[in-house]
N, C-alpha and C positions, 0 to 999 in steps of 0.2 A: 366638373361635368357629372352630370348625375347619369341613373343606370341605364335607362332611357336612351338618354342621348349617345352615349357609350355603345351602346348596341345598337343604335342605327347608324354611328360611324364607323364599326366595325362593320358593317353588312355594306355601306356603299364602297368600300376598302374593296371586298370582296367580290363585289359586283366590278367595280373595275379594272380589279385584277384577271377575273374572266374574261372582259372585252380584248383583254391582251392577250392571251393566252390561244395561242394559233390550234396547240393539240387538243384540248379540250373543244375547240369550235369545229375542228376537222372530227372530231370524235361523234362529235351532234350530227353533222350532215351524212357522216356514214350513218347511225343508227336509223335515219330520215329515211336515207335509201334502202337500208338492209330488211325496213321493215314496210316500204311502199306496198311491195308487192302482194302481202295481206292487207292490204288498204287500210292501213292501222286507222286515221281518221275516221273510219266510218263504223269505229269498235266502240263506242261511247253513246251515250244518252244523259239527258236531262231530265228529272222527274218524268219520265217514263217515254222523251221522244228524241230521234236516231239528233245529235248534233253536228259531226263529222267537223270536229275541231280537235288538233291536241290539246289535251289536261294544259299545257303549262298555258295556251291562249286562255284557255277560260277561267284558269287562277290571274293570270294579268289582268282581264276584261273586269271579273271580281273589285281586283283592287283599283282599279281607276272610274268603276262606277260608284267606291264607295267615297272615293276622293272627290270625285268629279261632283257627286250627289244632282245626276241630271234631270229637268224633271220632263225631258225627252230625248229616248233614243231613234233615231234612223238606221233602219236596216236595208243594204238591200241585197236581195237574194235570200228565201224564204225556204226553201228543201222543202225539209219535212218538219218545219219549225223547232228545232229544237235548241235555236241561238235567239228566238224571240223569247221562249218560254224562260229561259235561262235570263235574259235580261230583265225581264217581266218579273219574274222572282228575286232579282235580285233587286227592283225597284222597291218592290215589295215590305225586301228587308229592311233596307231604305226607309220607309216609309213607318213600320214599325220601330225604328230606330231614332223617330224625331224628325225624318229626314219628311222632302215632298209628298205629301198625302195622294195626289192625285197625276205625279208622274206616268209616263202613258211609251209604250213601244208603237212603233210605226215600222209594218212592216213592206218590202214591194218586190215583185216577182212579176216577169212577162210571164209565168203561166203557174198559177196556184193551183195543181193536182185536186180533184175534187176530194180523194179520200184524206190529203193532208190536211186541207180547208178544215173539215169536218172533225179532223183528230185536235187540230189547235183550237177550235173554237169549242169542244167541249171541255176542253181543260181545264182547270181552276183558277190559272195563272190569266185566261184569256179577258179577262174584266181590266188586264192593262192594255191589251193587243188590239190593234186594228190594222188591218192590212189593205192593198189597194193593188190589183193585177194593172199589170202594165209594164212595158220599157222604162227602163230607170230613167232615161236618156232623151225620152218622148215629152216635147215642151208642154204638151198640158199635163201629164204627169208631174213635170216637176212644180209646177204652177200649183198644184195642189198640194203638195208637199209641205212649199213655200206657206201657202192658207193654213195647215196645220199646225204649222212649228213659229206664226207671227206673235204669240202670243207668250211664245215659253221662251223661258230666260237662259236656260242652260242647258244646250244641246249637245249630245254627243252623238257622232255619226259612225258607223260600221259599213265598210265596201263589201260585198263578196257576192258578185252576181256574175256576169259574163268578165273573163279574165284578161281580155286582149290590152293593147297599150290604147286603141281608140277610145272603146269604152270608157276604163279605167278613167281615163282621162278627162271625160264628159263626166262621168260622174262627180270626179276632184271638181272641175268648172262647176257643176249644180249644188252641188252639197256642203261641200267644205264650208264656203262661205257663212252658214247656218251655224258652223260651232262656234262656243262662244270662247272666248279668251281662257286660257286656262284648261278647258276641255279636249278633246283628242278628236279627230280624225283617224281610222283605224283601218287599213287597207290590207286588208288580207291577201294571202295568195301570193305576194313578194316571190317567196320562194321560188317561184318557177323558174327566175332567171339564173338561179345557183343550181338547178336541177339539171344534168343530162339531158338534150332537146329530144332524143328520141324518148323520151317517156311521155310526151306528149304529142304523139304521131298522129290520132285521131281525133284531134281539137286545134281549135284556129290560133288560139296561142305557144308562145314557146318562148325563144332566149330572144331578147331584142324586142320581143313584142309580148308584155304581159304589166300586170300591174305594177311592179317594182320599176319598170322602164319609165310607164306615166308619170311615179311620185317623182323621179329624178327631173321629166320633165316641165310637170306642174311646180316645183320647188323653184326652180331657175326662175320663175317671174313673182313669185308668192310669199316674201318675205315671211311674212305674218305667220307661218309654220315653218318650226325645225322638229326633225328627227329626234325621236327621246331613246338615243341609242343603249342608255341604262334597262330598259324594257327587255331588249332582246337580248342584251348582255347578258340579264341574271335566268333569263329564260332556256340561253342556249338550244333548246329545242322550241321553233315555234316555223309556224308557216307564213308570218309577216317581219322579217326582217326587213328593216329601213320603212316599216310602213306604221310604226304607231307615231304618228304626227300631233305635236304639241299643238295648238295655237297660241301663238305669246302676246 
């Protein structure tokens, strides 16, 4: 075995010794909590814009776009762009790398803030971005979506728009289908269902009803994706457990 190899079967060792490991994962969801309440999420940026993702998602998202080498991503739910610009950049790299020259973000949001608009379309990154207002959920929306992405070969899709178990769900039925074999599905927001329901008192979702309920439910008829529980394993901190979906 050369050293290579040695060192990435010591690290999937590693990685599955954390999946078992109860106190270490209890250790994760306590620091989750302990630190909600300064809305740690919302304490990061991307080349200069608010992301509101933990560090460990966007080193995973990192390394499965540089695996994946997609030369389209689908987002949906758009903030303050700062999970476009980050994909967009790491196309980029991508791109300077050897990789798709003209890989492209697509972003979608029922309502694009005028001053966000205007902060992601002047940024440098935005010569990969294009975005489209609307309901993710909304049949000509997705029809359009469909028009953008008939032509690219290797799609990777990212959820994180409206959280409920309906949505969620709609979106798995429109989107997923789109990724391509070996690519991921990426559904953010899981978390909710491991989280205390009253921490989300002023929003439509909670336990029972949020994204990680949908993947459970979309899975039961959807062979064609499993769970890449190695992801969350080495992540221990992330706010999508049981939601980075293979397609096999």
């Amino acid at each position: 075995m050369n050293p290579i190899e040695q060192f990435e079967q010591s690290r999937d060792t590693n990685i599955a010794g954390l999946g078992k490991d109860d106190i270490a994962k209890n250790s994760a969801i306590k620091f989750m909590l302990d630190s909600a309440p300064y809305q740690y999420t919302y304490n990061f940026s991307w080349l200069g814009r608010p992301i509101i993702q933990y560090p460990q998602d966007m080193l995973a998202m990192q390394e499965l776009i540089w695996k994946v080498q997609p030369d389209m991503i689908i987002e949906t739910g758009i903030a303050h762009g700062g999970s476009l610009i980050f994909s967009a950049s790491m196309l980029e790299l991508n791109a300077i790398c050897g990789g798709c020259q003209d890989a492209e973000v697509l972003g979608l949001d029922i309502n694009i803030r005028q001053h966000n608009r205007e902060a992601i379309e002047a940024h440098p990154m935005f010569k990969r971005i294009s975005m489209i207002e609307g309901s993710s959920i909304d049949p000509q929306i997705i029809e359009q979506v469909k028009a953008k992405a008939a032509n690219k070969k290797k799609i990777l899709v990212c959820l994180d728009s409206n959280h409920t178990h309906d949505h969620v769900l709609a979106e798995l039925e429109a989107y997923a289908p789109l990724v391509s074999v070996g690519s991921y599905c990426v559904v953010f927001d899981t978390l909710i269902e491991d989280l205390p329901d009253d921490m989300f008192s002023d929003r439509p979702w909670g336990k029972v009803n949020n994204p990680k309920t949908a993947v459970w439910e979309y899975l039961k008829t959807h062979p064609e994706f499993e769970i890449d529980k190695s992801i969350q394993h080495k992540l221990l901190i992330t706010v999508a457990p049981d939601g980075y979906l293979k397609r096999v």
